[in-house]
N, C-alpha and C positions, 0 to 999 in steps of 0.2 A: 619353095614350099614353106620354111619353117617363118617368112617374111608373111608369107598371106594366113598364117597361124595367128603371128602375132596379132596382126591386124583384127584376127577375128576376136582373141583375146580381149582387146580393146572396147571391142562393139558389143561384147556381150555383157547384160547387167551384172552386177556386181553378187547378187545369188546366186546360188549353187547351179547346174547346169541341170534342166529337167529328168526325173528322177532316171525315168528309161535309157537318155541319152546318155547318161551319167554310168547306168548298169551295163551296159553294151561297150562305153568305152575302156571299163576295167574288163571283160570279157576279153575283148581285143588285145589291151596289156597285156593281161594272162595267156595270150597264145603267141602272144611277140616273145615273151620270157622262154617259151616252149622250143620257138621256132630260133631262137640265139644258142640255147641248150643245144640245139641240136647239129650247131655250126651253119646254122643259115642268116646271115646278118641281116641279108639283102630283105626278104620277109620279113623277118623283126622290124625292121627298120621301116616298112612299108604300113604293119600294124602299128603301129606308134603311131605314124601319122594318121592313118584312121581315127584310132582312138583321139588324137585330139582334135581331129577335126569336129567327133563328137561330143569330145567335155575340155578345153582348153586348158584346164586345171587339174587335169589328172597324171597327177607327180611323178608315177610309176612310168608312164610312158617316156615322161621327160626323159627319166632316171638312165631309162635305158638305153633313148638316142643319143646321152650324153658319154655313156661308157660304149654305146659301139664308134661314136664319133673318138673316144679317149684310143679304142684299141689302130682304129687308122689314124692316128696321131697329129687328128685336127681339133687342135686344143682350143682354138678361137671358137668353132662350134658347141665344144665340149661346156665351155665356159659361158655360152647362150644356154645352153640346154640347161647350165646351173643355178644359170641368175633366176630364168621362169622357176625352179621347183624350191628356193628358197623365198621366192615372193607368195608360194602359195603354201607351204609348209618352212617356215620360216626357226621353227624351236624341233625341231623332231633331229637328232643327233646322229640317226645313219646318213642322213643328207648333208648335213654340214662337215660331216667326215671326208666323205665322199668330193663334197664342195672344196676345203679344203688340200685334198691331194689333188684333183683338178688343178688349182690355182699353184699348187708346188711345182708340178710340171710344167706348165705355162710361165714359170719364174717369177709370180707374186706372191713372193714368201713371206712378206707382210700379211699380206690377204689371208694367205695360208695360215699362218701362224696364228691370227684373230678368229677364223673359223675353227682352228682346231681347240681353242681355247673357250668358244662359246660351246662348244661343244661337250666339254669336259667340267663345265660349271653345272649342266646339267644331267653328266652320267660321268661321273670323276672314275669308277671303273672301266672305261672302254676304252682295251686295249688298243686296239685299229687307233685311235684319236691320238694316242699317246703315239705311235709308232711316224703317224704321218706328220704330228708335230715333231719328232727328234728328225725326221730327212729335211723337214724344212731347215730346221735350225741347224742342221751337216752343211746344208747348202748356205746360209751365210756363215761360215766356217765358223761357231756358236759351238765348238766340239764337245766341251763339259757339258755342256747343257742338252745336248744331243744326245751323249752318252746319257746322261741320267734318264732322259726321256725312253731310251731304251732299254734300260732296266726296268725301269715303268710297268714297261708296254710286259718284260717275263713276269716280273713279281703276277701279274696279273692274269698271265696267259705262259703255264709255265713248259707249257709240250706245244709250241709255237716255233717249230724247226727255224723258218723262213725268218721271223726275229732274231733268235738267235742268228742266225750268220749275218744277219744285216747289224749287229753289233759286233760280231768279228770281222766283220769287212770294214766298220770303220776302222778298230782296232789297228788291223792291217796299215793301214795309207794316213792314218796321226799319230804323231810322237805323242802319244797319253799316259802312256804305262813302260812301265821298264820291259825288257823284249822276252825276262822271263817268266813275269807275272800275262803279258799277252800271251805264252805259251802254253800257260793253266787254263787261262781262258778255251782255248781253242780244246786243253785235252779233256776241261767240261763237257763241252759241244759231244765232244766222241764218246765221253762214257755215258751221257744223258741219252742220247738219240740211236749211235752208230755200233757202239761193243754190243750190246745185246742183241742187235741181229746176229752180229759175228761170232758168239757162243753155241747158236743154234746152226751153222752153215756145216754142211756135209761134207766130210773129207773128197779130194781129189783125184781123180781117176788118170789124169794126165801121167802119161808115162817117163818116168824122173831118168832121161838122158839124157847128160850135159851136152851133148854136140847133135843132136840132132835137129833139121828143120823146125824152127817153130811158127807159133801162132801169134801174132800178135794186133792186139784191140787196141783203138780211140776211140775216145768217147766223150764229146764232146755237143754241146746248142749253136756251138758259132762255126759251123762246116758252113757259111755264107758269107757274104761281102763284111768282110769282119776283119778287125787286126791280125785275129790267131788263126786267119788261112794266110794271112801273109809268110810267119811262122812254121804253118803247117803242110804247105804243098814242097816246101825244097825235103823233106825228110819222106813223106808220103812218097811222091814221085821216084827217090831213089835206093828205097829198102833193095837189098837183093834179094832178088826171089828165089834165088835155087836155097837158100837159107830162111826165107820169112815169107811167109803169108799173111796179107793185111787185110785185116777187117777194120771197116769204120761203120760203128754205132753213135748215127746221127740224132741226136734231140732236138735238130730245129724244126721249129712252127713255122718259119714264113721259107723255105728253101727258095733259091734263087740260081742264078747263074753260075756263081761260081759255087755253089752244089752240086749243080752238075758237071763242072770240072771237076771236082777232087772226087765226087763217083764213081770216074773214069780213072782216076787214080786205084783205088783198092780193089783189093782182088775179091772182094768180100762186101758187099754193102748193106747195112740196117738201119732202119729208120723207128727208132724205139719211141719217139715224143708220144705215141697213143698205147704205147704199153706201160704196165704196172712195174715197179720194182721187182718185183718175183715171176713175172713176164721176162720183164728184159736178162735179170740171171740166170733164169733156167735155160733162155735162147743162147745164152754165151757159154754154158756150160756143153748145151748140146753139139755148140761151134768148137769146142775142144778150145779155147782160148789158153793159150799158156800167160803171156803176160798181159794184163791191160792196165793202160795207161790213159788215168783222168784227166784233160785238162781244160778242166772248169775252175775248179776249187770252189772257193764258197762265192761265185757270181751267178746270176741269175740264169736259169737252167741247168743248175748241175744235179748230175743224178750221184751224189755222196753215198745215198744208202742203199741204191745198187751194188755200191762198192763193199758197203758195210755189208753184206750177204755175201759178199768172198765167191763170185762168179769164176775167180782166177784163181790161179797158186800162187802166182807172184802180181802185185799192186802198186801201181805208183802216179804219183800228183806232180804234174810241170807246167808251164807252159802260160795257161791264161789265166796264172792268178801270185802274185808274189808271194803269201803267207803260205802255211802249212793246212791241212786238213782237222789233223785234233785224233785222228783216227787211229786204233791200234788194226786195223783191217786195210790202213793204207800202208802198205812196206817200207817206202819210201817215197823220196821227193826230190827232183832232179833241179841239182844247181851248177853253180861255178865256182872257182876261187875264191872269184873276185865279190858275186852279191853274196856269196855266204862265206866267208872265211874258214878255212879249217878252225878248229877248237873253240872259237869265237861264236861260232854261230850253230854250233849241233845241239846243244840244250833247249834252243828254241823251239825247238820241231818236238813231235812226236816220230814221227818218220824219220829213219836214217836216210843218211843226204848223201849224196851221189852225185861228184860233182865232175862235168864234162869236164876236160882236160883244156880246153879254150874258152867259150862262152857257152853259155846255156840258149845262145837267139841264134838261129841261122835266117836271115832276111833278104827275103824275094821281093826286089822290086815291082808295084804295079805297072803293068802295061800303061805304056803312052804317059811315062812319066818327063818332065819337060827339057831340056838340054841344058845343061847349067849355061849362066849367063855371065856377063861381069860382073866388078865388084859394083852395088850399087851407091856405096857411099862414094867412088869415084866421079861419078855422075852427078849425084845431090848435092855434094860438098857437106855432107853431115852422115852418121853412123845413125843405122837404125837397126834396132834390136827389136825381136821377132818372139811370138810364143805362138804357137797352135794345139799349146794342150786344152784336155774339155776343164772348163771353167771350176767345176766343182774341185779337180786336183790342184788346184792353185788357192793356196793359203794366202790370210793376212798377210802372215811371218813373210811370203813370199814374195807380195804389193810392195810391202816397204822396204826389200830388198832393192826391186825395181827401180820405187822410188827414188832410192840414195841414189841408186847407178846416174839417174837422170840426173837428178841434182848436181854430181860429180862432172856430168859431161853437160854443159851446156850446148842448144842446139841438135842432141843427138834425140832422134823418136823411138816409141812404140809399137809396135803393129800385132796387134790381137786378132786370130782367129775366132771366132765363134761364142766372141764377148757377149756380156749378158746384158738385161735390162733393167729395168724397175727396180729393186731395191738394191740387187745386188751391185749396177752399175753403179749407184748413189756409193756405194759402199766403198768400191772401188776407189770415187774420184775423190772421196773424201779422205784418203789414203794416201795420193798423189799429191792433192793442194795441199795435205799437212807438211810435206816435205819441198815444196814451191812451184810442185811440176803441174801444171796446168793443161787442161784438157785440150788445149789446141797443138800439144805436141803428142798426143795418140791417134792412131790410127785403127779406130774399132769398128771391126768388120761382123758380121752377125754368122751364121751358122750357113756353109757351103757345100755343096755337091764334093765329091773327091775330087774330081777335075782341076774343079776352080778352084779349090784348095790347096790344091800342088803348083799352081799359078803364082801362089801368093808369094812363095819360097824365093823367084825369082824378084822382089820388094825390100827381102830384108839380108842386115850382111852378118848378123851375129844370133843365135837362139838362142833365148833363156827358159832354163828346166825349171818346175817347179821341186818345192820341196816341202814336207818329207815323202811327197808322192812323187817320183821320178817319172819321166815318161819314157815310152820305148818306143813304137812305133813311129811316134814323130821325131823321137831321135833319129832312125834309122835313115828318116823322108830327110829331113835337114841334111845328114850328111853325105848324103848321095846327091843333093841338092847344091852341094858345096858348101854347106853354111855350116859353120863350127858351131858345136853346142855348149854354152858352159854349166854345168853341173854342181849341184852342194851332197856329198856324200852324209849317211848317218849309220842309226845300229841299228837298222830292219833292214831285208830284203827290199821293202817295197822303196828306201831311202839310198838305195846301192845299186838297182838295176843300171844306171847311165854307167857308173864305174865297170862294170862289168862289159857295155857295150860303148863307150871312149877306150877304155885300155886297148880293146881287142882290136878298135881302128887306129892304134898308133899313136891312141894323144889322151893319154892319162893325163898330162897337164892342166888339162880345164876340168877337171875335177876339183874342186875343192873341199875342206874340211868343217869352215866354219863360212859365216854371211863375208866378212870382211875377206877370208879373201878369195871368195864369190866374185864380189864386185872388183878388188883387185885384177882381176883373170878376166872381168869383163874390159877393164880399163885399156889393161894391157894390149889386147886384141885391136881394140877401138885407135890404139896411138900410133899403130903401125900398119898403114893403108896398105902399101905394097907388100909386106908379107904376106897380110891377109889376102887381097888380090891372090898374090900366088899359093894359098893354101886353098882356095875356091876353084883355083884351075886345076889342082891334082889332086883335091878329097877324092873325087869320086872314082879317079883310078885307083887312090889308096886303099880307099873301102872296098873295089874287085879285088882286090889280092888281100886282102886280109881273112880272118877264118868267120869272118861274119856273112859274108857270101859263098864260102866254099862249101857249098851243098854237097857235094859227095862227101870232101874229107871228116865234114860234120854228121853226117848220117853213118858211116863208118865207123867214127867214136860212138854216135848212141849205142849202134850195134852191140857192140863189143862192153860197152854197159849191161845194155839186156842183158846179152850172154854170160856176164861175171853171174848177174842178181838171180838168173836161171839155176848156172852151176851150183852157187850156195842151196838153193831148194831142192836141189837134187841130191846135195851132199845131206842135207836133212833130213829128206823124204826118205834113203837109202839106209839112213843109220840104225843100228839095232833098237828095238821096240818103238819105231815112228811111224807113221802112217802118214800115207801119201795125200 
C-alpha cells in the first residue's frame, strides 16, 4: 500500500491537492488520531491510508503511520513514513524531533544527531529536541555531552519526571560523578517529585504484629519475556504460604506468555498499567499490602510515585534497576555484600540497604537452554572471546580494552552479539584499527531471537563484561553455558553487580580492579587451554550448587528479611505516641 502511495505521490502535480480532497483528507487524519487515542491502531492506520490516498502530502497522516509503525518496532517503515513528512514539511520542529528519535532508534545517530540539531537552530527552547539529542549522544557513549544535553532538556522543562530519571539512569551505568554527589542527584529527583506526595499519604491501618502472616506486593512492567522474570519466578514460585500471601501488581502493556506463567504464580493478581497512581494505591491499600516491593527503579514503566503515596507500611527497591530511588517513601533497597559493601556504600542511597546474606540474584535458567559443549578453542586452534551484552552498555573505555586484549593475543577473535551499525559500528572499528586489530578477526552478529542467542554461547570459550555498566543476565547465560566471564569491578552498584554474581559462583578470580589487569585475567584464561576445557565441563554443575540457583534457600533469606524490615515497623508503629 504505502509502495502505490508513493507512486501516486509522484504522479500527482507539484500543487497543493484539490481543495475538497485536501479537506476530507485532514478529516480522515483527525479521526485516525481519535481512533489511536482510543487504542485501535488497526483503524488509524487504515485512515491514514485513506487520507493519503486523498492528499499525498498530508503530514499528519504520515506522522501517525510512522509512530504506529514506531510502537510495532518497524523502524524501516517508521523511517519511510519520515523521509515523506520532512520532504513535505521540511523546517516545522515537531517533525524533525520526531525524525530524529525515529533515526536514534534505528541506530543513525548521526542522522539523529543532524536532525535534532536543525531542529534546535529554529526553536533553541524545545525541550523534547534537547532530550532526543543527549540519547543519541548516550548511544555513541558522548556521555558529557549527553549529560549536558540533559540538563538542557530540565532547565527547560523543570517537572519533566521522565527526563529527570532518564538523566539518573545514565548517572547510574557511567562513571561521571563521584557515587556521592550521584546520590544528591537522585535524593533531588525524590524531594522534587516523590516527598510531597508522601507528606500528604494517610496513616496505616495494617495491624503491627511482628509474626504474623503477611502480605506481600511486586510491582513491576517486565512480568513478560524479560530478564527480571528470570529473577523473579525462583522467589515468586517459592514464598511460603502458610506465612505470605503474594500479590503481583503488573504494569505491563504488551503481557505475553510468560505472564501468564507468573499469574499462575501469585496468589493475588493485578494488572495496574490502565490505572492512575491514586488508583493503583488506594487498590493496594484496600489489598491490606504489608510490604511492597518495587522492582523497576527509575527504568521505563516504573510506577515511583505510586510508591511515593506510601500504599504500604513497609517499601522497598531491588531487583531491575542497580541504582537507588532518591526516595524518602522507599524504606529500603536490597543488595549484597559484595555490589554494596557495608560502610562503603550506605551513603550512596537514600534507602537503608539490606543486604541478602549471599547474592542479591537468584537465576532461573530459560527453558531449552543448550547442553554445554567443548572447549571451542580446542577445535579452532585459536581463543575466541565473546560479548552478548546490548550495545549501548558497552563503552569506549570498554572497545579499547578489547582491543589491547587482541593486540596482546595474536590470532585470538571476537564474537558480538547484537552489534550495531552505521555510525556506531564505524565507531567501533575505528577503535580496533587504532590498536592493529582489524575487522576480519570479529565476529559481528546483528540482533537475535533468545534461541539463537543462547546458540551463540556454544562459539565462544571466554566472556568479556562491559564496564562501568556490568552485565547480569548474560553473566548468568555464559556461566551456565560454561563460559567464564572476566569482569572489571568499580564504586557503583551498577560497576559491582558481576562481583557479586562471580564470587557467589566460586570465582572471584576474574574479577578485576583495574583495565590491566582485566586483560591480564583475560590472558591468563586464554594460555591454559586444558584447565579452561575443564572449567567449561564443571561450571555448570558448580553454578547448580551454588546460592545463585538455590531457589528456596534464597527465598528463605528474603523471607526473613521482610520479616526483620516488618518487626522494625511494628516496633515503631507500637511505640508510645506513634501511629500506625
Amino acid at each position: 500500500m504505502l509502495k502505490r502511495l508513493l507512486r501516486a505521490l509522484d504522479r500527482r502535480p507539484s500543487c497543493e491537492a484539490r481543495t475538497e480532497d485536501a479537506a476530507e483528507a485532514g478529516r480522515h487524519a483527525d479521526r485516525a488520531l481519535e481512533r489511536y487515542r482510543d487504542g485501535d491502531k488497526t483503524a488509524a492506520a487504515a485512515l491514514c491510508r485513506s487520507a493519503l490516498a486523498l492528499d499525498p502530502r498530508q503530514a499528519p497522516a504520515w506522522s501517525l503511520l510512522g509512530r504506529i509503525a514506531l510502537d510495532d518496532e518497524q523502524l524501516e517503515r517508521a523511517l519511510e513514513c519520515y523521509a515523506h513528512i520532512l520532504a513535505i514539511e521540511p523546517d516545522e520542529p515537531d517533525y524533525l524531533v520526531n525524525a530524529a528519535e525515529v533515526n536514534r532508534r534505528a541506530g543513525h545517530l548521526g542522522r539523529a544527531l543532524e536532525l535534532s540539531e536543525r531542529a534546535l537552530s529554529l526553536r533553541p527552547l524545545d525541550a523534547r529536541a534537547w532530550q532526543v539529542r543527549g540519547g543519541a549522544l548516550e548511544e555513541m557513549d558522548r556521555l558529557d555531552e549527553a549529560l549536558d544535553c540533559l540538563r538542557h532538556e530540565l532547565e527547560l522543562k523543570p517537572d519533566n519526571i521522565d527526563g529527570h530519571s532518564n538523566l539518573l539512569f545514565l548517572l547510574s551505568r557511567a562513571d561521571l560523578l563521584p557515587p556521592r554527589q550521584v546520590a544528591a542527584e537522585y535524593r533531588r529527583w525524590g524531594e522534587l517529585y516523590a516527598d510531597p506526595l508522601s507528606a500528604a499519604a494517610a496513616p496505616h491501618a495494617n495491624s503491627p504484629e511482628p509474626d504474623r502472616p503477611l502480605r506481600i506486593g511486586y510491582v513491576s512492567a517486565d512480568f513478560r519475556r524479560h530478564a527480571v522474570a528470570y529473577f523473579a519466578e525462583p522467589f515468586l514460585a517459592r514464598h511460603d504460604r502458610s506465612a505470605w500471601r503474594v500479590y503481583c501488581y503488573s504494569n505491563c502493556r504488551r503481557p505475553d506468555d510468560v505472564t501468564q506463567h507468573l499469574r499462575g504464580l501469585a496468589d493475588e493478581w493485578r494488572d495496574i498499567a490502565a490505572l492512575s497512581d491514586d488508583a493503583a494505591a488506594r487498590l493496594m491499600r484496600d489489598d491490606r499490602v504489608d510490604i511492597l516491593v518495587d522492582l523497576a527503579g527509575h527504568t521505563a514503566g516504573n510506577r515511583l510515585l505510586l510508591f511515593a503515596r506510601r500504599p504500604a507500611p513497609v517499601q522497598m527497591t531491588w531487583l531491575g534497576y542497580l541504582g537507588g530511588t532518591g526516595m524518602a517513601a522507599m524504606d529500603y533497597r536490597i543488595s549484597d555484600r559484595y555490589a554494596d559493601p557495608a560502610g562503603e556504600a550506605d551513603d550512596q542511597y537514600r534507602e537503608q540497604l539490606l543486604r541478602l546474606p549471599h547474592s542479591k540474584w537468584c537465576y532461573l535458567p530459560p527453558a531449552g537452554m543448550p547442553a554445554c559443549n567443548a572447549l571451542p578453542a580446542q577445535r579452532h586452534g585459536y581463543v575466541t572471546f565473546g560479548s552478548f551484552s546490548s550495545f549501548p552498555r558497552i563503552s569506549n573505555e570498554t572497545l579499547r580494552a578489547w582491543a589491547l586484549l587482541l593486540g596482546r593475543l595474536p590470532g585470538a577473535r571476537l564474537r558480538m552479539t547484537g552489534a550495531p551499525g552505521g555510525e556506531s559500528l564505524d565507531r567501533m572499528l575505528e577503535i580496533f584499527d587504532a590498536a592493529g586489530v582489524f575487522a576480519d578477526r570479529l565476529d559481528l552478529v546483528g540482533r537475535l531471537p533468545l534461541d539463537a542467542c543462547l546458540q551463540q554461547y556454544l562459539q565462544i570459550d571466554i566472556a568479556l563484561d562491559p564496564f562501568p555498566c556490568n552485565g547480569a543476565t548474560t553473566t548468568c547465560e555464559s556461566l551456565w553455558m560454561g563460559v567464564p566471564v572476566v569482569s572489571r569491578s568499580g564504586r557503583s552498584g551498577a560497576s559491582r553487580s558481576a562481583i557479586s554474581l562471580l564470587t557467589n559462583a566460586g570465582l572471584p578470580q576474574l574479577v578485576a580492579g583495574s583495565w590491566e589487569g582485566y586483560i591480564d585475567t583475560a590472558l591468563r584464561l586464554a594460555a591454559d587451554l586444558p584447565a579452561l576445557a575443564q572449567l567449561r565441563a564443571t561450571l555448570r554443575e558448580r553454578l547448580r550448587a551454588s546460592p545463585l540457583l538455590d531457589a528456596q534457600g534464597f527465598t528463605r533469606d528474603l523471607e526473613a528479611l521482610y520479616r526483620d524490615a516488618w518487626r522494625r515497623w511494628c516496633a515503631r508503629s507500637t511505640a508510645p505516641g506513634k501511629s500506625c
